[in-house]
C-alpha positions in Angstrom: 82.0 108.3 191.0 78.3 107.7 190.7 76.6 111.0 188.6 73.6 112.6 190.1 71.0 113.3 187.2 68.9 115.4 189.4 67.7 118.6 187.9 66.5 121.8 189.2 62.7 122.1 188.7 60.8 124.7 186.7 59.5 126.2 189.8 62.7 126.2 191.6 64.7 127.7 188.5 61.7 130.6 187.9 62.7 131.1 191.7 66.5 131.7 191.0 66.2 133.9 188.3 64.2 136.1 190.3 66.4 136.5 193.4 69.4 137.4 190.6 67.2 140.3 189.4 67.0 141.3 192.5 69.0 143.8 193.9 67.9 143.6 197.5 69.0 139.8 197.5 71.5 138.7 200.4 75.2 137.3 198.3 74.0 134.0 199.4 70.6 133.7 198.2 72.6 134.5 194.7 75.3 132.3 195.2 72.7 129.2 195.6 70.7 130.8 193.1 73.4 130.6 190.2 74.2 127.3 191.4 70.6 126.3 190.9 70.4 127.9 187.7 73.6 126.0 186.5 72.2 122.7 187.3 69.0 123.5 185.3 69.0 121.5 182.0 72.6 120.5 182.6 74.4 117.7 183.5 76.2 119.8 186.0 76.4 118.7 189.7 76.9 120.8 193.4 80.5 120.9 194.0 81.6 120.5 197.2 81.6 124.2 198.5 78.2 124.5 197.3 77.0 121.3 199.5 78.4 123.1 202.6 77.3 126.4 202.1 73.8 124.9 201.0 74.0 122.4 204.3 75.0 125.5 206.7 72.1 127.3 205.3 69.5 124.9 205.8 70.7 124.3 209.5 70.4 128.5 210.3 67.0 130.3 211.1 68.5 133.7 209.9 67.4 132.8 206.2 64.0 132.9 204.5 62.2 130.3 203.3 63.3 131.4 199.2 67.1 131.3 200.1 66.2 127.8 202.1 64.6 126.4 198.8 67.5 127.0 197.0 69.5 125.5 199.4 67.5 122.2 199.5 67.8 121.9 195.5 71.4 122.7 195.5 71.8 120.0 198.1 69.3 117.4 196.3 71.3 117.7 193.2 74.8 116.9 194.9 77.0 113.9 194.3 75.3 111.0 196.3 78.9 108.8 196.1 80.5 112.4 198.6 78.0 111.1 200.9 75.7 114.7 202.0 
């Protein structure tokens, strides 16, 4: 299976660990947070459960624009050969 040596930006990562601080975060926006933060300076990839719940989120208006950055990254960093 073809790796995908995507990585989750600065920006994005900075991002992450924010919405983990904070307490007021949805369990979502943490989920794709920690995903994102796992995939920083790592040669880990999205599993599969991340990809969907990443792909739901970015198809739903009920989330901000933080939770929908996370989702992107988590979905930009999946395995290409699964096909997202």
């Amino acid at each position: 299976m073809k790796k995908n040596s995507k990585q989750s930006s600065a920006k994005v990562a900075t991002l992450a660990s924010e919405i983990l601080r904070d307490s007021t975060a949805s369990a979502i926006a943490k989920s794709l947070a920690a995903s994102t933060l796992a995939q920083t300076n790592s040669g880990k990839q999205t599993s599969v459960e991340m990809e969907a719940k990443a792909g739901k989120v970015l198809q739903s208006d009920k989330y901000s624009d933080e939770t929908k950055s996370l989702a992107a990254s988590v979905v930009s960093q999946s395995n290409k050969a699964r096909g997202v």
